[in-house]
C-alpha positions as CSV (number, residue, x, y, z in Angstrom):
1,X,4.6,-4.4,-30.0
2,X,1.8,-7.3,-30.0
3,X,0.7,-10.4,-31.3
4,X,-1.3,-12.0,-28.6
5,X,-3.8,-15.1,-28.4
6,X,-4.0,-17.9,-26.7
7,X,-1.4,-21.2,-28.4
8,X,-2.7,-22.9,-31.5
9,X,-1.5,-26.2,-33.8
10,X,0.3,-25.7,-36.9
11,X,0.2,-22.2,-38.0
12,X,-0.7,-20.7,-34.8
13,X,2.6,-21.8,-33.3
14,X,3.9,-18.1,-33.7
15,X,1.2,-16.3,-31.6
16,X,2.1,-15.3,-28.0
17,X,0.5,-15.6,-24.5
18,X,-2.1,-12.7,-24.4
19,X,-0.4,-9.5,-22.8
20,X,3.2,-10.6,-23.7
21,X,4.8,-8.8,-26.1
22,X,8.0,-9.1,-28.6
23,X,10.2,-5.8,-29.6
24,X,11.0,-5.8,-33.2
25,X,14.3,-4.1,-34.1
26,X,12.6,-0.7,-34.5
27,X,10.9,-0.8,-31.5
28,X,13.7,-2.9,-29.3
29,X,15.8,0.3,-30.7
30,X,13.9,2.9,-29.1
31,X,13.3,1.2,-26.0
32,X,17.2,0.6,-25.4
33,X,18.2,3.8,-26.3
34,X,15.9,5.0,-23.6
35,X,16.7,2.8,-20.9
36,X,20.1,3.9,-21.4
37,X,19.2,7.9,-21.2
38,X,17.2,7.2,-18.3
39,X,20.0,4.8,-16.5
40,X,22.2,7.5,-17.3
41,X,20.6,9.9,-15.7
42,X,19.9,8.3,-12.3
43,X,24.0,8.1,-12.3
44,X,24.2,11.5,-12.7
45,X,21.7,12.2,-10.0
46,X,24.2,9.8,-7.8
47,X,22.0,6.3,-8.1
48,X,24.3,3.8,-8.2
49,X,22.8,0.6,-10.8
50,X,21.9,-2.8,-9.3
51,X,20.9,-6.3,-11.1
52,X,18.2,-8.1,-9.0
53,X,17.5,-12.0,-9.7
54,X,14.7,-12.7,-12.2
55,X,13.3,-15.6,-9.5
56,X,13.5,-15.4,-5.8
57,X,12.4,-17.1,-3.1
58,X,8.9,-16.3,-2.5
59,X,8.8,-15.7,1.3
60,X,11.4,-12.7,0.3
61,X,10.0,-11.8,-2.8
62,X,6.3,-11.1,-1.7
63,X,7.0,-10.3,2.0
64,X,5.6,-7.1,3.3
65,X,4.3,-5.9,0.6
66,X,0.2,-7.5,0.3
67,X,-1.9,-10.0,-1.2
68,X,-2.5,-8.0,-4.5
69,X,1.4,-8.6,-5.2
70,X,1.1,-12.1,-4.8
71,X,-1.6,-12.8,-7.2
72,X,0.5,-11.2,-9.7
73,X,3.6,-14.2,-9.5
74,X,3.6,-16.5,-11.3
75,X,5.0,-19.3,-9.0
76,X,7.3,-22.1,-9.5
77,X,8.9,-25.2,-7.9
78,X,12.8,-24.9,-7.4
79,X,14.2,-28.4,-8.6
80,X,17.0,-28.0,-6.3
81,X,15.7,-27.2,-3.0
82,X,12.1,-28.0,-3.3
83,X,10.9,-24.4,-2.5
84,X,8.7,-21.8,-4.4
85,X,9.8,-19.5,-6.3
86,X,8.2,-16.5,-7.8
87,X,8.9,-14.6,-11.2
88,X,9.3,-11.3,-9.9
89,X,6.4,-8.9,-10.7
90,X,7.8,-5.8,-9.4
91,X,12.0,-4.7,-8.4
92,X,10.8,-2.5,-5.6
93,X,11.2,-5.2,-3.3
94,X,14.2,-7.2,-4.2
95,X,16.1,-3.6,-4.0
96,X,14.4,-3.1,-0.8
97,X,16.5,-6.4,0.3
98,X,19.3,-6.2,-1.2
99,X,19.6,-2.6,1.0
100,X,18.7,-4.0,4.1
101,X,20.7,-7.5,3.9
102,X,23.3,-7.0,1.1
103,X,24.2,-3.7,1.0
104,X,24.2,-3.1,5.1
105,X,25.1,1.0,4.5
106,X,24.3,3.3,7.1
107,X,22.9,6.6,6.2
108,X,21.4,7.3,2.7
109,X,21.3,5.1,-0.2
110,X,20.6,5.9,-3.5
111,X,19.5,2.5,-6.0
112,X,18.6,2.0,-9.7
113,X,17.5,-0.8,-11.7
114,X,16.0,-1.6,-14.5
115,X,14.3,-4.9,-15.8
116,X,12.0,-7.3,-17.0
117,X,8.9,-8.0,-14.8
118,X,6.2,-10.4,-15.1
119,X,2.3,-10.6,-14.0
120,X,-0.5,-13.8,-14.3
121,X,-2.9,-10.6,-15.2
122,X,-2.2,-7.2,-16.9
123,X,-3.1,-4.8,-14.7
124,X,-5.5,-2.8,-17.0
125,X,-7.0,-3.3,-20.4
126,X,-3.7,-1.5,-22.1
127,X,-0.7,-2.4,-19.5
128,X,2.0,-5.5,-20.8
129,X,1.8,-8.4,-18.7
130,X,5.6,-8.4,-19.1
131,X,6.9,-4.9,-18.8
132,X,10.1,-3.4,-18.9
133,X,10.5,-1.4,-15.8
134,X,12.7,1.3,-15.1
135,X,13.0,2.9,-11.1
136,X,14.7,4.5,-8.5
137,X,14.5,3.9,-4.7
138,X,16.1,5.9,-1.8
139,X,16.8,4.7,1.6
140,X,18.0,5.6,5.2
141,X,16.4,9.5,5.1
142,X,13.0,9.8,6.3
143,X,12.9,13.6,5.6
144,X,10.5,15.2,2.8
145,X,13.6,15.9,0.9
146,X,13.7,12.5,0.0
147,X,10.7,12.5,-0.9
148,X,10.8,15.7,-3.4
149,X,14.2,14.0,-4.5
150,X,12.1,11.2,-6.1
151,X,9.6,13.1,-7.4
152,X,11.7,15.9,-9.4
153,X,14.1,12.6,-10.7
154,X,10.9,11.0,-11.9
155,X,9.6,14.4,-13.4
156,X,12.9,14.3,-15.1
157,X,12.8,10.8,-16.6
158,X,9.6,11.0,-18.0
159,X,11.0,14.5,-20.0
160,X,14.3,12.7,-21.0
161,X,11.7,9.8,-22.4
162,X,10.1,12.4,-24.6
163,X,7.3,13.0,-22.2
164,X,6.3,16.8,-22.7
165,X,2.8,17.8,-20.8
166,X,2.9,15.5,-17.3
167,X,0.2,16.1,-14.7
168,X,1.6,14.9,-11.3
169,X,-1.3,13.5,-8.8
170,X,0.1,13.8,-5.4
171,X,-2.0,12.3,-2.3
172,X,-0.6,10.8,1.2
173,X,-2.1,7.7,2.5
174,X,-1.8,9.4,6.1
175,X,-5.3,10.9,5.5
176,X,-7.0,8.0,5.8
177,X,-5.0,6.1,8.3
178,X,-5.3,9.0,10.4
179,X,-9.0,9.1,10.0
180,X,-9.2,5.0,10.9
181,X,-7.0,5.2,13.8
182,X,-9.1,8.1,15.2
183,X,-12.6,7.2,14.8
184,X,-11.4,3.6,15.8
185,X,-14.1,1.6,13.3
186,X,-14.4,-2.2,13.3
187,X,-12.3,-3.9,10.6
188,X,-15.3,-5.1,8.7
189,X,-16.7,-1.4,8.4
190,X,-13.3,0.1,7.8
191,X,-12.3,-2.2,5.0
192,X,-15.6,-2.0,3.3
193,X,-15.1,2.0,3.3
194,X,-11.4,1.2,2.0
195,X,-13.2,-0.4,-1.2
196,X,-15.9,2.8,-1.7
197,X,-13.2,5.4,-1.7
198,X,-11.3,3.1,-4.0
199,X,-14.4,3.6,-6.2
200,X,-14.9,7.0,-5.2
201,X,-18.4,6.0,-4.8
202,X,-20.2,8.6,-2.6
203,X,-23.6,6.6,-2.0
204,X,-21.4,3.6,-1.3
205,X,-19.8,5.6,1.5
206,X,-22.9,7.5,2.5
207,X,-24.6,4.2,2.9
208,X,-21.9,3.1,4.8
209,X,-21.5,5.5,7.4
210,X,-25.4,6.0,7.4
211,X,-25.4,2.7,10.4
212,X,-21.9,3.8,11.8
213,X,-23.0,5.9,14.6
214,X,-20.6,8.3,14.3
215,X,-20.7,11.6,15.4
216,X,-22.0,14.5,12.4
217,X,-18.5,15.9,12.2
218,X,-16.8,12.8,11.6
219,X,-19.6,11.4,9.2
220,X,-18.8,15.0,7.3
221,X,-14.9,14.4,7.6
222,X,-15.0,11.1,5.5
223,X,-18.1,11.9,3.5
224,X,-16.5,14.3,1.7
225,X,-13.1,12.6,1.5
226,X,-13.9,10.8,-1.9
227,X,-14.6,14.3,-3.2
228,X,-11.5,16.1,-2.4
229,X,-9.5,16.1,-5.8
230,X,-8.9,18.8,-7.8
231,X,-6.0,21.5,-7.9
232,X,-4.3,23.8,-5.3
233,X,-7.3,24.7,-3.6
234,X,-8.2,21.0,-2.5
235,X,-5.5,21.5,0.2
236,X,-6.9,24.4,1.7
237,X,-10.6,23.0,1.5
238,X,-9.1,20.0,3.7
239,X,-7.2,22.3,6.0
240,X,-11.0,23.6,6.7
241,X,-12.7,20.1,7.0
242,X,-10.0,18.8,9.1
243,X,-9.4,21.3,11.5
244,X,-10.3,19.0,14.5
245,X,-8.4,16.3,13.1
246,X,-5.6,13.9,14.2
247,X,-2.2,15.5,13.8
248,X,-1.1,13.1,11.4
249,X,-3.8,14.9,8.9
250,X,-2.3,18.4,9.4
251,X,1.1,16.8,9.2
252,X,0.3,15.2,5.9
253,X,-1.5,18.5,4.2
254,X,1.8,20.2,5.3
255,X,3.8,17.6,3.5
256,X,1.3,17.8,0.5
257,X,2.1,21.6,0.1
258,X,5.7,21.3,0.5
259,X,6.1,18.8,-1.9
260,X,3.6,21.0,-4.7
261,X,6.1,24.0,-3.7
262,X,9.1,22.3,-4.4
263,X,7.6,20.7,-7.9
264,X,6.4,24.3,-8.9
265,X,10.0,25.9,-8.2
266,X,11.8,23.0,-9.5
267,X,9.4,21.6,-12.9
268,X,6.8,25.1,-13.3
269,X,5.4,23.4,-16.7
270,X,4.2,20.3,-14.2
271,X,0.4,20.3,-13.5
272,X,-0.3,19.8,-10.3
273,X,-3.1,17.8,-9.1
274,X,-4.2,16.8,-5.7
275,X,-6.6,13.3,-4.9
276,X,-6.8,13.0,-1.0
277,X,-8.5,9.6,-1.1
278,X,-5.5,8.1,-3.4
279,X,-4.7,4.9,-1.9
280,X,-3.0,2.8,-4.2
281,X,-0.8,0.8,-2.7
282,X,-2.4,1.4,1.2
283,X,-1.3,-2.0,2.3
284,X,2.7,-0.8,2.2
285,X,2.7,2.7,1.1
286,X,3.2,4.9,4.9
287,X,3.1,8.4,3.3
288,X,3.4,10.4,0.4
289,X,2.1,8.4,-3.0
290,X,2.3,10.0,-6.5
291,X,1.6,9.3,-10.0
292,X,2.4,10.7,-13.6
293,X,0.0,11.1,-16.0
294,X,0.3,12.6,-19.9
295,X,-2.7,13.8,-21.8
296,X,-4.5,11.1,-23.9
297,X,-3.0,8.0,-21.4
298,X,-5.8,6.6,-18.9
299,X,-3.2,5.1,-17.1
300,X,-0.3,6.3,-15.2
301,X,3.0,6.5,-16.8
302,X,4.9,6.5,-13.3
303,X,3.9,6.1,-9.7
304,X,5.8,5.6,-6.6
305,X,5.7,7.2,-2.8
306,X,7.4,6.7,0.7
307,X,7.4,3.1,1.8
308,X,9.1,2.9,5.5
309,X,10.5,0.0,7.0
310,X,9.9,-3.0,4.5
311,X,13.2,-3.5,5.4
312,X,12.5,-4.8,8.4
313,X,11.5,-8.1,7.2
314,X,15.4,-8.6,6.2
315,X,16.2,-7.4,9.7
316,X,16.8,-3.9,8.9
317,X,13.8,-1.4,9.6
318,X,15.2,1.5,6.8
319,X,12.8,4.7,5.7
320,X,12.4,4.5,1.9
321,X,11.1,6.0,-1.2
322,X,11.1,5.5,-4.6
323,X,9.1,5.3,-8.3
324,X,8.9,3.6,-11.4
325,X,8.1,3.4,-14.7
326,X,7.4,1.1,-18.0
327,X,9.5,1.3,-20.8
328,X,6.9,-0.6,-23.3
329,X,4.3,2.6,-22.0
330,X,7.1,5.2,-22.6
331,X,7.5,3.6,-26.1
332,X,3.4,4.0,-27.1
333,X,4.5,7.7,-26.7
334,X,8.0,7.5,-28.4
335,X,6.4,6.1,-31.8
336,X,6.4,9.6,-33.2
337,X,9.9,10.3,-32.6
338,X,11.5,6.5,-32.9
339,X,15.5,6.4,-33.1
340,X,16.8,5.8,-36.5
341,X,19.2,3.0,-37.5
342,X,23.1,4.1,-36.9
343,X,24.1,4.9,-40.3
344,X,26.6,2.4,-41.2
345,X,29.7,1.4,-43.8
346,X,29.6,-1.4,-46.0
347,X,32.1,-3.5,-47.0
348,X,31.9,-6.1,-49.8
349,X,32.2,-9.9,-49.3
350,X,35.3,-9.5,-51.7
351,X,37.5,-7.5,-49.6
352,X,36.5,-9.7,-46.4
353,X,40.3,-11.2,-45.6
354,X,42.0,-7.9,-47.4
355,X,40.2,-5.0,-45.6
356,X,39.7,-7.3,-42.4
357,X,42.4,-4.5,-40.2
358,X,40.3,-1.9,-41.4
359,X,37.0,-2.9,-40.8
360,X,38.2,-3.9,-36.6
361,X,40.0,0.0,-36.5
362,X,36.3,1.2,-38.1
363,X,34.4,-0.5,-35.3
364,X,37.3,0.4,-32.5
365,X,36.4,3.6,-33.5
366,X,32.5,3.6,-33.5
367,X,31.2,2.9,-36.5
368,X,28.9,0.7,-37.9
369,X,30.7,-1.6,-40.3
370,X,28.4,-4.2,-42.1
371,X,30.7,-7.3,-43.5
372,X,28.4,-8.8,-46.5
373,X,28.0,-12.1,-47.3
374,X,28.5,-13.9,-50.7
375,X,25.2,-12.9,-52.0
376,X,24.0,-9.9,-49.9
377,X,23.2,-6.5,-51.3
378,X,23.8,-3.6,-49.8
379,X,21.3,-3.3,-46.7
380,X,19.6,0.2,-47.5
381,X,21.1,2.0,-43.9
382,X,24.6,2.1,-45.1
383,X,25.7,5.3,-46.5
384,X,28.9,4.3,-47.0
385,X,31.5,1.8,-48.7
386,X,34.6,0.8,-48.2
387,X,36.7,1.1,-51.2
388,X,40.7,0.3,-52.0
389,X,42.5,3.5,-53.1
390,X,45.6,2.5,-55.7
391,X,48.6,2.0,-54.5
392,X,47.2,0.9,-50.9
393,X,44.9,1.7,-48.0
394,X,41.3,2.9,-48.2
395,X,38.7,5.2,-48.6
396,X,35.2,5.6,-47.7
397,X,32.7,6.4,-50.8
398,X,29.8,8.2,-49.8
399,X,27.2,6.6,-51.4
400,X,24.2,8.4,-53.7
C-alpha cells in the first residue's frame, strides 16, 4: 500500500497524490475478503447493508455535524445544477439521512455500509487520505442497550479482522457538558478550556481557571478532569470529585459502568480503559464515545459513540449510535496472515473450443478455472489441469 509524492513529467507520471494509496492484488485480496467477513457479520447481527452516494450535496452532506468535517471535503461544482458538492469524507452522515428521509421507519433501525471515503488531509501522520471504511449505525432507541449493542459488534469486527489484544477507551462527552452548563462560563473561556483538555495540558487549564473566579470546588472539579484516565478505578475517583455535581455527571459515570460491565461479561479478554476528558467529536457526539486501540498502533483502529438527533436536519429528530473502522488500518495488521490466491485449474489454449462445457460447469461449480492464451505458461497458483481422458470427457491432473 503506497507510492506517494506530489505529480511529476515523464517518469513521475506513475506516482500518486500523497496519502492516496493503490491495492495490489495481494493486498486488494485481503482487504475484500475482510470486508466481506465483516459485512457478513453485521447481517447476522440483523444490520441490513446500504450504498450511500460517493458526492452529495454539501448542505446535506456536512450538516450538523462541525467545521472539522468540512475541512476534510474536497468540494466541487455540479455541472448540472450549479451547486456544491462534496466528496464524502465520512458515511455516518449520509446513513444518518437516508434513516431520517429515505428510510422513514419507526422504531429501531439497524444500518451497514461500507465504502470509500476521501479527506484534503490525512488525519494523522499514518492514516490514508482515502480510506476504506467499514460501520454500523443504530437508530430509533435511546437506551444504553444500544449503546453496548455497538460496542460488543465493534469488539467483534475488529476479532473477525484478526485483531487479537484490543484495549477499549470508553469516555461520555456528558462530563464536560455538564460541567459548562453548570458553572455557566463565557464562550471565550469555555472554548479555550475545550482546546487544553484536548491537550491534556494541566498548566494550560490551571492557567486558565487561575482568572476564572470560580469557586475552589469547581476550580478542583475541572482541574483534575484532564487527569482522570486510567482503569476501573477512574470511575470511582470521579464519583468522589463529583459528588456535588450536575445530575447529568452521575448519570454519565452510571452509563460508564454499565457499559464496562456489559464489555467484561460479554468480551472478558477486552482491556478496559477509561479517559473522562475524551472529547473527540464534542461538536456532535451527545453521550457515550469509544475507541479501539491494539498494542503497537498510535492510532485508533475503531471509534464511534451516541450521536442523537442529527436527524433532525432531514426533519426527523432520531437517537442514534454507531462506529467505524478502516479497512487499509485493519490490513497493516493483517500482513502477517494475508489470504492466499484460490488455488485454481488450468486449461491449455488448445483445448479452448473443445473443453469450453467443462470449463463454464468448473466455474458454476466454484472453481477457479484459468483459460491460457496462445503463449502463456502455466501461472504458478494452479494446482491443477485439465486433461482429456480417451474415449471422452475429462480429468483433472494434480499437478507436481
Amino acid at each position: 500500500m503506497g507510492g506517494n509524492g506530489a505529480s511529476m513529467p515523464g517518469d513521475g507520471r506513475w506516482l500518486l497524490p500523497e496519502g492516496i494509496e493503490e491495492l495490489l492484488p495481494a493486498e486488494a485480496r485481503t482487504v475484500e475478503h475482510m470486508r466481506r467477513q465483516l459485512l457478513d457479520l453485521c447481517d447476522r447481527w440483523g444490520y441490513e447493508l446500504v450504498m450511500p452516494p460517493l458526492v452529495e450535496f454539501t448542505e446535506s452532506l456536512l450538516i450538523g455535524l462541525g467545521p472539522d468535517l468540512d475541512l476534510q471535503t474536497f468540494k466541487l461544482t455540479d455541472q448540472m445544477s450549479g451547486r456544491s458538492l462534496g466528496v464524502r469524507p465520512d458515511i455516518t452522515p449520509q446513513v444518518a439521512r437516508m434513516d431520517a428521509h429515505s428510510l422513514r421507519r419507526e422504531g429501531p433501525s439497524r444500518l451497514c455500509y461500507a465504502g470509500s471515503v476521501l479527506h484534503t488531509r490525512a488525519r494523522s501522520s499514518l492514516a490514508s487520505r482515502s480510506p476504506i471504511q467499514v460501520g454500523a449505525e443504530l437508530y430509533g432507541d435511546a437506551s444504553l442497550a444500544a449503546d453496548i449493542e455497538v460496542v460488543s459488534l465493534m469488539i467483534e469486527m475488529l476479532r473477525v479482522a484478526g485483531v487479537g489484544q484490543i484495549t477499549l477507551d470508553l469516555g461520555h462527552v456528558g462530563i464536560f457538558r455538564s460541567l459548562m452548563e453548570h458553572l455557566a462560563l463565557p464562550q471565550a473561556l469555555a472554548s479555550d478550556l475545550f482546546e487544553a483538555l484536548q491537550h491534556k495540558s494541566e498548566p494550560s487549564i490551571r492557567a486558565l481557571l487561575a482568572g476564572a473566579g470560580l469557586a475552589p470546588e469547581q476550580t478542583a472539579m475541572l482541574g483534575r478532569l484532564a487527569s482522570l484516565n486510567g482503569g476501573r478505578e477512574v470511575l470511582a475517583e470521579a464519583a468522589t470529585l463529583f459528588a456535588g455535581a450536575p445530575s447529568g455527571i452521575t448519570d454519565a459515570l452510571r452509563a460508564l459502568g454499565e457499559v464496562a460491565d456489559a464489555v467484561s461479561a460479554r468480551a472478558p479478554g477486552v482491556t478496559l480503559h477509561f479517559d473522562l476528558c475524551e472529547l473527540h467529536g464534542y461538536h456532535y457526539h451527545t453521550g457515550l464515545v469509544f475507541a479501539a486501540y491494539a498494542p503497537g498502533q498510535g492510532e485508533a483502529l475503531a471509534n464511534g459513540g451516541r450521536y442523537d438527533d442529527i436527524g433532525q436536519v432531514f426533519g426527523r429528530a432520531r437517537p442514534a449510535t454507531g462506529f467505524n473502522t478502516d479497512l487499509k488500518a485493519l490490513l497493516r495488521l493483517a500482513r502477517a496472515r494475508p489470504v492466499a490466491q484460490s488455488a485454481a485449474v488450468f486449461v491449455p489454449h488448445a483445448l479452448a473450443a473443445s473443453a469450453w462445457d467443462e470449463i463454464q460447469r468448473l466455474r458454476a461449480a466454484g472453481e477457479c478455472v484459468v483459460l491460457g492464451l496462445p503463449a502463456e505458461a502455466r501461472p504458478a497458483h494452479c494446482d491443477r489441469e485439465l486433461r482429456p481422458v480417451s474415449g471422452g470427457g475429462w480429468e483433472l491432473w494434480i499437478l507436481e
